[in-house]
C-alpha positions as CSV (number, residue, x, y, z in Angstrom):
1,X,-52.0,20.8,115.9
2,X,-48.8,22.4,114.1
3,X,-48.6,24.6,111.1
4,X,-46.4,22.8,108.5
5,X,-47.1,24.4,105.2
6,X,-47.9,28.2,104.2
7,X,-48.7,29.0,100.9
8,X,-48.4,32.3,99.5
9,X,-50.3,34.0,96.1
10,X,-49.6,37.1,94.2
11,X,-53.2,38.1,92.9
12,X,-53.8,41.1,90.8
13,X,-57.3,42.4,91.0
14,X,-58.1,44.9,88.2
15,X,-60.9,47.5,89.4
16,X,-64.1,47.5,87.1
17,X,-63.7,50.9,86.9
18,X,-61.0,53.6,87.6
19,X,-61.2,54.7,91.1
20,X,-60.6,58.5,91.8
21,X,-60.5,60.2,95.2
22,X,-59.1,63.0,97.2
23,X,-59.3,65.7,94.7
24,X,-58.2,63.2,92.0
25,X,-54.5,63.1,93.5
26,X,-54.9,59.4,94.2
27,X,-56.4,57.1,91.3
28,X,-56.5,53.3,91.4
29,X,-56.7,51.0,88.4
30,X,-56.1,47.8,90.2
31,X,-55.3,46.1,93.1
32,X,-52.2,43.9,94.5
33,X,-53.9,41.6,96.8
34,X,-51.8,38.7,98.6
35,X,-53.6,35.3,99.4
36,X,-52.3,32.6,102.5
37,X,-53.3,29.3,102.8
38,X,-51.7,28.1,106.2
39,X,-51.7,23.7,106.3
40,X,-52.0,21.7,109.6
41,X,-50.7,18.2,110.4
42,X,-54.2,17.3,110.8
43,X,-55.7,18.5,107.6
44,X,-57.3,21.8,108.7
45,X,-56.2,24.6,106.5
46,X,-57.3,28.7,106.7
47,X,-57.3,31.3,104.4
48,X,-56.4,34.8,104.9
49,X,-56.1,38.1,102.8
50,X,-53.8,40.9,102.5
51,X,-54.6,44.0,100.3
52,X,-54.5,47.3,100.5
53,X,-56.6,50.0,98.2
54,X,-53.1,50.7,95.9
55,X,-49.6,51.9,97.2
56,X,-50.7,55.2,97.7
57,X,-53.7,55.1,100.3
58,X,-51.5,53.5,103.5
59,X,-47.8,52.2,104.3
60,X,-48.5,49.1,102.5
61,X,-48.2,47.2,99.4
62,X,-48.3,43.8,97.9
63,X,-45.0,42.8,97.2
64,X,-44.4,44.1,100.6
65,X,-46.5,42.0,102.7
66,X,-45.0,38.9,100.7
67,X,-41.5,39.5,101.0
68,X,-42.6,40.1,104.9
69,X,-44.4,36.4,104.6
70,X,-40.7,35.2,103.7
71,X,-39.3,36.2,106.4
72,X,-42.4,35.3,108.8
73,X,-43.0,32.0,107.6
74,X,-39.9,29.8,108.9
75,X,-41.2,31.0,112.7
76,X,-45.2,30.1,112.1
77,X,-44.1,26.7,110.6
78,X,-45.0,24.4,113.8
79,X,-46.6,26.8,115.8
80,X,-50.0,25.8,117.0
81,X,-52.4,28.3,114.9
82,X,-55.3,27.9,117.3
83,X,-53.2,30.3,119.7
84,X,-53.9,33.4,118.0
85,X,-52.5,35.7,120.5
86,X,-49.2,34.0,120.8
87,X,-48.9,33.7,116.9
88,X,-49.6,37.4,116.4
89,X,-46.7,38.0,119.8
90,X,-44.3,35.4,117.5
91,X,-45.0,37.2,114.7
92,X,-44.0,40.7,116.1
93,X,-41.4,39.6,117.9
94,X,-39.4,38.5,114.5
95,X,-40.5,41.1,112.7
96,X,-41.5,44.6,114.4
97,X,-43.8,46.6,112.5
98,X,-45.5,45.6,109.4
99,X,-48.5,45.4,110.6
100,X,-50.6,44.7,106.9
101,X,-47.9,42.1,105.9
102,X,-48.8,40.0,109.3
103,X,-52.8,40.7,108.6
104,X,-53.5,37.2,105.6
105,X,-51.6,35.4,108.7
106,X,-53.6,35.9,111.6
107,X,-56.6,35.4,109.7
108,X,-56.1,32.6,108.2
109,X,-55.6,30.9,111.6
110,X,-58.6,33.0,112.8
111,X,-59.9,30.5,109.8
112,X,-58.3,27.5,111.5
113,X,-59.9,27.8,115.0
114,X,-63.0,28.3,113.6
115,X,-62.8,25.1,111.7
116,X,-61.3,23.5,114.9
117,X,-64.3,24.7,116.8
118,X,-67.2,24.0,113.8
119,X,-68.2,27.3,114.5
120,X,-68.0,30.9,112.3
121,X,-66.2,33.5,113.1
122,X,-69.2,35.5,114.6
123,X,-69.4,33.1,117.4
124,X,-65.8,33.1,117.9
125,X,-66.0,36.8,118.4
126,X,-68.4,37.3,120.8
127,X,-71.9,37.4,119.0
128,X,-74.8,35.4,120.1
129,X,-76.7,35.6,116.5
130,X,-75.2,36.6,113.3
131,X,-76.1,40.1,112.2
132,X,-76.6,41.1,109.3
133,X,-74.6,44.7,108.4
134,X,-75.5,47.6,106.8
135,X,-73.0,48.1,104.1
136,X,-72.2,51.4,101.9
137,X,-71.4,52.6,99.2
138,X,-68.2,53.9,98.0
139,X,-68.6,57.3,95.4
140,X,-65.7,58.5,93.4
141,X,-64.9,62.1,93.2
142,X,-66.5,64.1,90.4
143,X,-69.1,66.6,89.5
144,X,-71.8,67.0,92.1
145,X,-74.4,65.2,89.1
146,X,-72.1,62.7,88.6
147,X,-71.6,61.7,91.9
148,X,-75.6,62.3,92.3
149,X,-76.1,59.8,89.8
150,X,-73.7,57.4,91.1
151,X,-75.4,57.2,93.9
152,X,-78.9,57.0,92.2
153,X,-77.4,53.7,91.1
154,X,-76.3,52.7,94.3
155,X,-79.7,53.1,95.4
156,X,-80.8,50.6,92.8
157,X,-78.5,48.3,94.2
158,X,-80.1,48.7,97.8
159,X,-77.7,51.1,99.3
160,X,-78.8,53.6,102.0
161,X,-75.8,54.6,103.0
162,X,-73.0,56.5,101.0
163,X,-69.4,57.2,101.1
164,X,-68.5,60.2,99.0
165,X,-65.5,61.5,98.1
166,X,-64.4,65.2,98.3
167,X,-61.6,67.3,98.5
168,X,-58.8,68.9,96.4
169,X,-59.9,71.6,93.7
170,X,-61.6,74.5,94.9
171,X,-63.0,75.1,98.3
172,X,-66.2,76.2,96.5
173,X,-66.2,73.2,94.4
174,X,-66.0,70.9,97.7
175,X,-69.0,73.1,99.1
176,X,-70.8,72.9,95.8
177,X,-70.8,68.9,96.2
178,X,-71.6,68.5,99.8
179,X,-74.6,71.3,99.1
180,X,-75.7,69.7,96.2
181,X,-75.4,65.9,97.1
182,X,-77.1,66.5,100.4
183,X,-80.1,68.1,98.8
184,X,-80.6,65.6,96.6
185,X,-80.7,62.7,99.5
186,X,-83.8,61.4,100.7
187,X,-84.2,61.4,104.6
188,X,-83.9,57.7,105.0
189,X,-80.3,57.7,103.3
190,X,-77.0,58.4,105.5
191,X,-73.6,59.6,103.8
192,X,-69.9,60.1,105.0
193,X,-68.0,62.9,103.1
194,X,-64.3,61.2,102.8
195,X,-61.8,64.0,102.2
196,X,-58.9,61.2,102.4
197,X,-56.5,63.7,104.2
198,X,-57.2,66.2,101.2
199,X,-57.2,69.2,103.2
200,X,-55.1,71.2,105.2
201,X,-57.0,72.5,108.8
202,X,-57.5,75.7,107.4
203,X,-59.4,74.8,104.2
204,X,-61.3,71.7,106.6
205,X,-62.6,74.4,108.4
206,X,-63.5,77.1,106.6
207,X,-65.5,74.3,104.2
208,X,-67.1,72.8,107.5
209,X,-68.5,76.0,108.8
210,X,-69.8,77.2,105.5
211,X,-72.1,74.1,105.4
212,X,-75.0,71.9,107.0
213,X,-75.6,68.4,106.6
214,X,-76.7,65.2,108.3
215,X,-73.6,62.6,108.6
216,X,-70.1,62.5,108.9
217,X,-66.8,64.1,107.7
218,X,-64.1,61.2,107.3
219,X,-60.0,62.2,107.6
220,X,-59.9,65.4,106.6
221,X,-56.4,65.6,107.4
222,X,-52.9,64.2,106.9
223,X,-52.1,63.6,110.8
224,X,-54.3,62.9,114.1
225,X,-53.0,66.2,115.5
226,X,-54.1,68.1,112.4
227,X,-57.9,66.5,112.5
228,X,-58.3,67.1,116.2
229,X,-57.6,70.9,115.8
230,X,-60.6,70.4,112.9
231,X,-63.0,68.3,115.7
232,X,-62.5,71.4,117.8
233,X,-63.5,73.9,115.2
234,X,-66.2,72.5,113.3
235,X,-69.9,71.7,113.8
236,X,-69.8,67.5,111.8
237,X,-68.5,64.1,113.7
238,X,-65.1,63.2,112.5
239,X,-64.4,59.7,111.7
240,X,-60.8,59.0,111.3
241,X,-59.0,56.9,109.3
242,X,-55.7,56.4,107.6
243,X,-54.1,58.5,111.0
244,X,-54.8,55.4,113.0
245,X,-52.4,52.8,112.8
246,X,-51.2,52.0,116.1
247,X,-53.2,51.1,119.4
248,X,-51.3,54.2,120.9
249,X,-52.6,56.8,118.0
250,X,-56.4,55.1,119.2
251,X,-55.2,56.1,122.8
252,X,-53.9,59.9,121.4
253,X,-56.9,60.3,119.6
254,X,-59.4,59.6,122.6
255,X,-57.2,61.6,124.9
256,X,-57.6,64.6,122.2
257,X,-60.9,63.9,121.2
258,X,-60.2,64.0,117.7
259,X,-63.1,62.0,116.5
260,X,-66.7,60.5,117.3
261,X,-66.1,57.7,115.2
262,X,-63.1,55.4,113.9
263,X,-62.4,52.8,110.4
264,X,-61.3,49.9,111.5
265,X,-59.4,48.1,108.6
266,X,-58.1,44.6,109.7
267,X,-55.4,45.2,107.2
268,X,-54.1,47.9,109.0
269,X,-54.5,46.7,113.0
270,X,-52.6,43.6,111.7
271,X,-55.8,41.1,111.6
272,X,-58.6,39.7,113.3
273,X,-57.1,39.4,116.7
274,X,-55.7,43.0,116.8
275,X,-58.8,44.4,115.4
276,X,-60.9,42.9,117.8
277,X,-58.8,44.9,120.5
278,X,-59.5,47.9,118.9
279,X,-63.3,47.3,118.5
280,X,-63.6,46.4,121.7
281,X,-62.1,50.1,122.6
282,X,-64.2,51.8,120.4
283,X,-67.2,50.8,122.6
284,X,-65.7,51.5,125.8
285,X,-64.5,55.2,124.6
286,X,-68.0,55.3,123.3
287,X,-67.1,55.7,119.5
288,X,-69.0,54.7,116.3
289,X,-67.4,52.2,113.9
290,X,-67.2,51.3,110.5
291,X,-65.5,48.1,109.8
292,X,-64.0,46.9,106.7
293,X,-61.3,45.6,104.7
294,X,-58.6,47.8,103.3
295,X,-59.5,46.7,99.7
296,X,-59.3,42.8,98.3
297,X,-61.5,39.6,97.6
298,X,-64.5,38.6,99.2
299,X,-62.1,36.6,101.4
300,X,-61.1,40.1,103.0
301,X,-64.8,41.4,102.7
302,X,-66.2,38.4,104.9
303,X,-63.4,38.3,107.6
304,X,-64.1,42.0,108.2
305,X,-68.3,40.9,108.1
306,X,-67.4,38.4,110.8
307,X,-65.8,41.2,113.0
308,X,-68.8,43.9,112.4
309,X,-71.4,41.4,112.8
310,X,-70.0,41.1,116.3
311,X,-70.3,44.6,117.3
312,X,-72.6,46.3,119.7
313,X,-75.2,47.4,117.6
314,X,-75.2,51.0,119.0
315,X,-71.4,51.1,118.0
316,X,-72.1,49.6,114.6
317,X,-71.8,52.2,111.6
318,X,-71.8,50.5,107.9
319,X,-69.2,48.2,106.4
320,X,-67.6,48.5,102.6
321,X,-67.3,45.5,101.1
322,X,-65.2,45.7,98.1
323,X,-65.1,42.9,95.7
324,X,-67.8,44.3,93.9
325,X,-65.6,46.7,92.3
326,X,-63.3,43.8,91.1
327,X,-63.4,42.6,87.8
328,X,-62.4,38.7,89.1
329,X,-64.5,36.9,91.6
330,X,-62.3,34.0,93.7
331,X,-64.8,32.5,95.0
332,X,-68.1,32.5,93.8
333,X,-71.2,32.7,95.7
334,X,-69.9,32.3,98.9
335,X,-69.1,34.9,101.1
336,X,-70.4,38.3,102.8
337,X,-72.4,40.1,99.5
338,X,-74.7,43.0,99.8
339,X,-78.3,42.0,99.5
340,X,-80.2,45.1,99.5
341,X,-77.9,47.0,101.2
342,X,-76.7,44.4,103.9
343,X,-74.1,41.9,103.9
344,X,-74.5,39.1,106.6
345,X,-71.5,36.8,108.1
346,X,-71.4,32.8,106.1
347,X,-72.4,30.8,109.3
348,X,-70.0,28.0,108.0
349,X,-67.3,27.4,110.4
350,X,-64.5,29.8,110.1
351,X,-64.7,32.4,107.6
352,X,-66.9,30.4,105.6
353,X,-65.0,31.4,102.3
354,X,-63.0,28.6,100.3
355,X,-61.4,30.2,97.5
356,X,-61.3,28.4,94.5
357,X,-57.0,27.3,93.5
358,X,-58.2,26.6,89.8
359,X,-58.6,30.6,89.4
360,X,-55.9,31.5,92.0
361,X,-53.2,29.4,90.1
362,X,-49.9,28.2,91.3
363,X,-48.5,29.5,94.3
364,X,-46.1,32.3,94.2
365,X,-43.9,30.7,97.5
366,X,-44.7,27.8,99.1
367,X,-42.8,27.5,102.7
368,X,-42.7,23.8,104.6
């Protein structure tokens, strides 16, 4: 089996709503998401999905990971996508770096094998049954009632666990939310605080010390070395985040105990098959994991399902899916969608997602 066509899509996702975080200095109207379809000689063809949550949240952004598809595409063309490790070594040996640009790749040949195989992506990556995951919710930054009643209707939707986001302003205005939003949650609800690396270690923890709540503080800070002097200091779990991008900051950030808990974003490892690798050393460092897409389709949202599904369950924190903040829906019905709070993996083979090419329109590069 040989690779001999990859398509390439340009696909602007407008959000529902604005989107603000991390004290409002980061607001998102829409998203620049990039679709693959990679073509076999037999007739099987994968999907994949690279988007990240604006140009602003990590070193990525649409047009880049297309004009990095250009260049990647001549040396995937009659490889044998079923050897995911050697396409991702291919992959970063023509092009170092650029690890988001290479993630729609890998998983749409992640999409392949699991065709090849008739079996889903769960199966593939180590899970006996599929699991269905807990999924969150994701809170923008406002007042404390605001966000209160955001999640109120989160709750309606079956959430039990929240993702809030704090930081910038005033340090009494971050205490004021975690204070007020934590007295207003029942017991059988969770919540991560995100700061979105709003805070500088001095501010993390003064506001850390000056309050008490049950969950988790995510990226506080801009860099690993700047959270783990936080981790030292205050009484929460960290979770990082946008610090980790390579497998050596993973390594730094065990070695410094920065964190009881990571994201993993298969965006940002590079896909499925780097992902994996970092999952699997989350559970042998002991960590807690939430994992997710970056921001896209439910195309992203169910490849990231697959991964969490197949997750020790002690390691296993919530997933985000995000396409229900999307205004357009690429494939309907199918996929990884929260029902009452959970999302569970398609048991089709592969992803289990086809996107429908009457709403994605005509390719923006075709390379063969």
């Amino acid at each position: 089996m040989k690779i001999s066509r990859v398509s390439v899509w340009g696909l602007p996702l407008p959000l529902a709503e604005p989107y603000s975080y991390s004290g409002g200095r980061l607001t998102v109207t829409a998203l620049d998401s990039t679709i693959v379809r990679i073509d076999t000689d037999d007739g099987l063809h994968g999907w994949g999905e690279a988007c990240s949550w604006g140009d602003s949240y990590l070193p990525a952004h649409g047009a880049g990971a297309r004009a990095a598809l250009q260049t990647l595409a001549p040396f995937l063309l009659g490889r044998d996508p079923r050897a995911v490790d050697d396409i991702n070594r291919a992959m970063d040996f023509f092009l170092p770096g650029h690890w988001y640009a290479k993630s729609a790749a890998d998983i749409a040949c992640w999409d392949i094998l699991g065709k090849f195989a008739k079996a889903p992506l769960w199966l593939l990556l180590g899970a006996e049954k599929a699991k269905a995951v807990a999924v969150n919710s994701s809170i923008p930054q406002g007042t404390p009632e605001e966000m209160i009643a955001n999640i109120a209707r989160a709750r309606a939707a079956g959430y039990k666990t929240h993702s809030a986001k704090i930081g910038g302003g005033k340090i009494a205005e971050d205490i004021a939310r975690i204070n007020t939003i934590t007295a207003a949650l029942p017991e059988d609800e969770n919540i991560t605080f995100d700061i979105n690396r709003a805070w500088v270690p001095a501010r993390a923890v003064e506001v850390l010390n000056s309050v008490a709540f049950r969950g988790w503080i995510e990226q506080p800070c801009e860099t690993l070395e700047q959270c783990a002097f936080v981790a030292a200091r205050a009484p929460q779990s960290l979770m990082l985040d946008e610090c980790l991008h390579t497998f050596d900051d993973h390594l730094a950030a065990r070695q410094m105990r920065a964190c009881a808990g990571i994201k993993i974003k298969p965006l940002r490892a590079g896909g499925l098959t780097k992902a994996r690798r970092l999952r699997d050393f989350a559970e042998n460092a002991g960590w807690q994991t939430h994992i997710e897409a970056t921001g896209g389709t439910v195309l992203a949202d169910a490849a990231a399902i697959h991964l969490a599904s197949s997750t020790a369950p002690a390691n296993r924190l919530a997933s985000w899916l995000c396409h229900p903040h999307l205004t357009l829906d690429i494939a309907p019905g199918q996929g990884a969608r929260n029902t009452n709070g959970f999302a569970a993996p398609p048991n089709l083979p592969g992803i289990g997602v086809a996107p429908d090419e009457n709403i994605l329109g005509k390719p923006s590069a075709v390379y063969e």
